[in-house]
matplotlib code that plots the C-alpha trace (Angstrom):
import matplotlib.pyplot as plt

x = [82.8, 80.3, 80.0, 76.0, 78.1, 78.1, 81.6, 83.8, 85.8, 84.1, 84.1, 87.7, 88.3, 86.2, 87.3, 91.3, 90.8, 88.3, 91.4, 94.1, 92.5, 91.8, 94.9, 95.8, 93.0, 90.6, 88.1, 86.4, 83.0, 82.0, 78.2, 77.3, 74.3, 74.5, 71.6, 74.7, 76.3, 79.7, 81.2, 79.4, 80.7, 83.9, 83.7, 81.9, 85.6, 87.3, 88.9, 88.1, 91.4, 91.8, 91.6, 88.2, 85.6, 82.1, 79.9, 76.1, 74.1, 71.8, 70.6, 68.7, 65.6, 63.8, 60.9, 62.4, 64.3, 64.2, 66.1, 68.5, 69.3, 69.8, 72.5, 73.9, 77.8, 80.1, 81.1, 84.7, 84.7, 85.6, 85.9, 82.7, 83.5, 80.0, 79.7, 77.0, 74.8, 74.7, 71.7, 71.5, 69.2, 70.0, 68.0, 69.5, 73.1, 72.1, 71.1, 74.8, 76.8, 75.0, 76.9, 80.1, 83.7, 85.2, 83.9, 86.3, 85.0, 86.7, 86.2, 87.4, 89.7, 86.5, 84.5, 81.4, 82.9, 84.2, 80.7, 78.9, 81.0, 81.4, 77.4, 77.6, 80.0, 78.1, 74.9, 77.1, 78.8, 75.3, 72.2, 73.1, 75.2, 78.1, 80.2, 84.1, 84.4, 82.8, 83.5, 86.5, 86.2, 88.6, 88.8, 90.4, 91.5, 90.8, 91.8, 94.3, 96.6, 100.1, 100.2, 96.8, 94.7, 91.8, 94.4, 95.5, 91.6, 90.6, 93.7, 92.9, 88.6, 89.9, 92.5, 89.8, 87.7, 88.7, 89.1, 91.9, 93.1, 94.5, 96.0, 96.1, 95.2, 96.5, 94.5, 96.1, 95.3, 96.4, 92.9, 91.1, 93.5, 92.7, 89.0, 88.6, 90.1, 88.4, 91.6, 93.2, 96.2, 98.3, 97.6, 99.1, 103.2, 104.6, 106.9, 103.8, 102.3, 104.5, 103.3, 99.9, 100.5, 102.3, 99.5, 96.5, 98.7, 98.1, 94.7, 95.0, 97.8, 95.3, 92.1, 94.6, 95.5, 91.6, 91.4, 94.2, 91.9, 89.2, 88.3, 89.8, 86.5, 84.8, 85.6, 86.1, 84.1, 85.0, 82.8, 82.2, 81.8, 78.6, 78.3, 75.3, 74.8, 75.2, 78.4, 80.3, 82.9, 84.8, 83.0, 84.0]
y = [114.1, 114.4, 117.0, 119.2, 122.3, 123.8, 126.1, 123.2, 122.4, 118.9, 120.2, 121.4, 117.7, 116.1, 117.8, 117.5, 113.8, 113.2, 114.9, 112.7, 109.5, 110.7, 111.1, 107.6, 106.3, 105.0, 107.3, 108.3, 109.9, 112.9, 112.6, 116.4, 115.9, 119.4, 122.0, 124.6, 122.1, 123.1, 119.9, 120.9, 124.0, 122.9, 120.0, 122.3, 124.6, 121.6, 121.3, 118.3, 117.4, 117.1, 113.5, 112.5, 112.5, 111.7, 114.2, 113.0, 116.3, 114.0, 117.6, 117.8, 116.0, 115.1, 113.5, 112.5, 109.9, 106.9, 108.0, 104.9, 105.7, 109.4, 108.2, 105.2, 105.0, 103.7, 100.3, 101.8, 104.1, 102.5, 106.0, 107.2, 110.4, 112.6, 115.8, 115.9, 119.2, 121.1, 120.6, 116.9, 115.2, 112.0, 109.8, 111.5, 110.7, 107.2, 106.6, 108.5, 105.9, 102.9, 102.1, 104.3, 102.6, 105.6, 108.8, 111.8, 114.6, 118.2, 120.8, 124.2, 125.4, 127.9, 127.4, 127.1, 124.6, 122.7, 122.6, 121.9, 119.0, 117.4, 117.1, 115.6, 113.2, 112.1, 111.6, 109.8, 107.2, 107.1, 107.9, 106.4, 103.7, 104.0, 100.6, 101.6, 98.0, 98.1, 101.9, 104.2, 107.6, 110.0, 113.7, 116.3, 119.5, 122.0, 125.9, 126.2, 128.7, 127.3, 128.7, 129.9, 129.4, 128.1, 125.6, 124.6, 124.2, 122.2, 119.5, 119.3, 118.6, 115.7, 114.1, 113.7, 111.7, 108.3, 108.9, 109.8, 113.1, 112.2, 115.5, 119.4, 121.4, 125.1, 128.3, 128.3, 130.0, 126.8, 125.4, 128.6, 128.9, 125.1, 125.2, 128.5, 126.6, 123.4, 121.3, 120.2, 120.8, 117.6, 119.4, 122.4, 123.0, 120.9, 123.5, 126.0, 123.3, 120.9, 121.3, 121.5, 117.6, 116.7, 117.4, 115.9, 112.9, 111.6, 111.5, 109.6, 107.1, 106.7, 106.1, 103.4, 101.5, 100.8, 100.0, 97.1, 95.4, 95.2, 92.1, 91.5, 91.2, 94.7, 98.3, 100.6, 103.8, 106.8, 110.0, 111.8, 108.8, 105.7, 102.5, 101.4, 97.6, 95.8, 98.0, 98.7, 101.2, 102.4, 105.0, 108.5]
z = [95.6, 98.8, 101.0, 101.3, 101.9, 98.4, 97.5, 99.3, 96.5, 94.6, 91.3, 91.7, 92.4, 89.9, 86.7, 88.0, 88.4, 85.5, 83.5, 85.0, 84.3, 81.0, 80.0, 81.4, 79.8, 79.1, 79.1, 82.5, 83.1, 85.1, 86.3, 87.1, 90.0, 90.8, 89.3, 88.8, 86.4, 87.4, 85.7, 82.3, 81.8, 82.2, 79.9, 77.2, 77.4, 76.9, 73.5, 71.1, 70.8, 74.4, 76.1, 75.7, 79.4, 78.7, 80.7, 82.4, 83.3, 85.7, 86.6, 84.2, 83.4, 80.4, 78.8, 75.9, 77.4, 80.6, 83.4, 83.2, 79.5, 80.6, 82.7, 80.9, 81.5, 77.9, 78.1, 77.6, 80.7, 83.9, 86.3, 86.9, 88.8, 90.5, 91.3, 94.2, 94.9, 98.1, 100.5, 100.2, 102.4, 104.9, 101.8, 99.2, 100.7, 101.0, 97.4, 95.8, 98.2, 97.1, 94.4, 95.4, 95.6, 97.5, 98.9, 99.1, 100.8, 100.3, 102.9, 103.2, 106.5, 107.9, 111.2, 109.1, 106.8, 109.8, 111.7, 109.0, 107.8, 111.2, 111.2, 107.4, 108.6, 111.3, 109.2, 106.8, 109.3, 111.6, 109.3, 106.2, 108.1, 105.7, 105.5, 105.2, 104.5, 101.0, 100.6, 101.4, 102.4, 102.7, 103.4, 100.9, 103.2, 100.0, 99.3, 102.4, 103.0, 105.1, 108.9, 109.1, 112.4, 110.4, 108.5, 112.1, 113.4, 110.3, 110.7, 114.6, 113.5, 110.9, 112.8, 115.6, 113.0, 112.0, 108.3, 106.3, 105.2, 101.7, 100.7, 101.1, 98.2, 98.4, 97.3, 94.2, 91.0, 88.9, 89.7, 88.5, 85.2, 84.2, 84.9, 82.5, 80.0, 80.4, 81.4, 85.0, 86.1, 84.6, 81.5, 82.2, 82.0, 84.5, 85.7, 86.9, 88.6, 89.9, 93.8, 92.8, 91.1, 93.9, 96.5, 94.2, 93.2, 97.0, 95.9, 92.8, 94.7, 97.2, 94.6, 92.8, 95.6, 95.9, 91.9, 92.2, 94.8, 92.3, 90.7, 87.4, 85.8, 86.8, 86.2, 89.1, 90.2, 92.4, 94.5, 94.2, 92.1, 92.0, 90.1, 88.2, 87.1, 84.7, 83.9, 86.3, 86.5, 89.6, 91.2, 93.4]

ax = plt.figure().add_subplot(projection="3d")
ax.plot(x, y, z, "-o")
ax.set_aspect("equal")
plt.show()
């Protein structure tokens, strides 16, 4: 998940989608850039019994170990979901896409959220010179409230853009129930979140059309998610 404007929503969407593909299996991974470690916590609530997600807290550093075996993926996982941190600079942009197979970028119905993500955007397509060939971005309209002015101003900014919106999430309290419990919300009772599946399942539909055009032989990765040779899963 990518967007430099921190509160935006890409942890939301990282540990709802790490959980869905978990429980589709086989087991993804959530790489947690961001110094909060947002995507830790919520892995460390999550029960052992649960569908398994390896967590990477590249956050962190240590001396103990290479960087590369810090952040070494399982054979088994072929979703490699990351969590980016705010503040992200023009060459700090360019390295998370390298690798990525798709870049979803939340952001939040607000003026500042709007202005600051039309400039992110621009440095994305411009700056980092972003090839939607090789990688396929898509914009996530996150915690919106229906017939709202500011729901109205952030669908008339991202249908002026040439990206896709993929889904609207609500403000809904389904997100903030799962994440103090460590889950998402396809493992919560179906019949408390049924619209809540219904808007993030565009999401996944859209991330799976992308996995079926992978070659048979590799793994798939989503953004936030980034690939890293040899092994290489899909990447957000």
């Amino acid at each position: 998940m990518l967007n430099p404007k921190g509160g935006c929503g890409k942890t939301t969407l990282t540990t709802n989608l790490a959980s869905y593909f978990a429980l589709r299996g086989p087991m993804p991974t959530i790489m947690d850039c961001d110094p909060q470690g947002g995507s830790m916590r919520w892995l460390e609530k999550r029960h052992p019994n649960r569908p398994p997600i390896h967590g990477i807290a590249a956050y962190k550093k240590t001396m103990s170990a290479t960087r590369s075996w810090q952040q070494r993926i399982p054979m088994e996982s072929n979703r490699l979901l990351v969590d980016t941190p705010a503040a992200l600079s023009n060459p700090d942009i360019h390295e998370l896409i390298y690798d990525a197979t798709n870049v979803l970028i939340p952001v939040m119905p607000s003026p500042i959220d709007i202005r600051y993500a039309a400039r992110f955007i621009a440095d994305l397509l411009l700056v980092s010179q972003l090839d939607r060939r090789e990688c396929h971005v898509g914009i996530v309209a996150s915690r919106t409230r229906q017939n709202t002015r500011s729901l109205r101003q952030l669908m008339r900014f991202v249908n002026s853009l040439r990206i896709p919106v993929l889904t609207i999430l609500r403000d809904s309290q389904n997100y903030v129930h799962a994440a103090g419990q460590g889950i998402g919300i396809y493992e919560m009772p179906h019949h408390k979140v049924k619209r809540d599946i219904e808007d993030l399942a565009r999401v996944v539909s859209w991330l799976n059309r992308w996995e079926v055009q992978q070659p048979q032989s590799e793994a798939t990765a989503e953004t936030g998610t980034f690939v890293r040779p040899p092994h290489r899963p899909m990447q957000f």
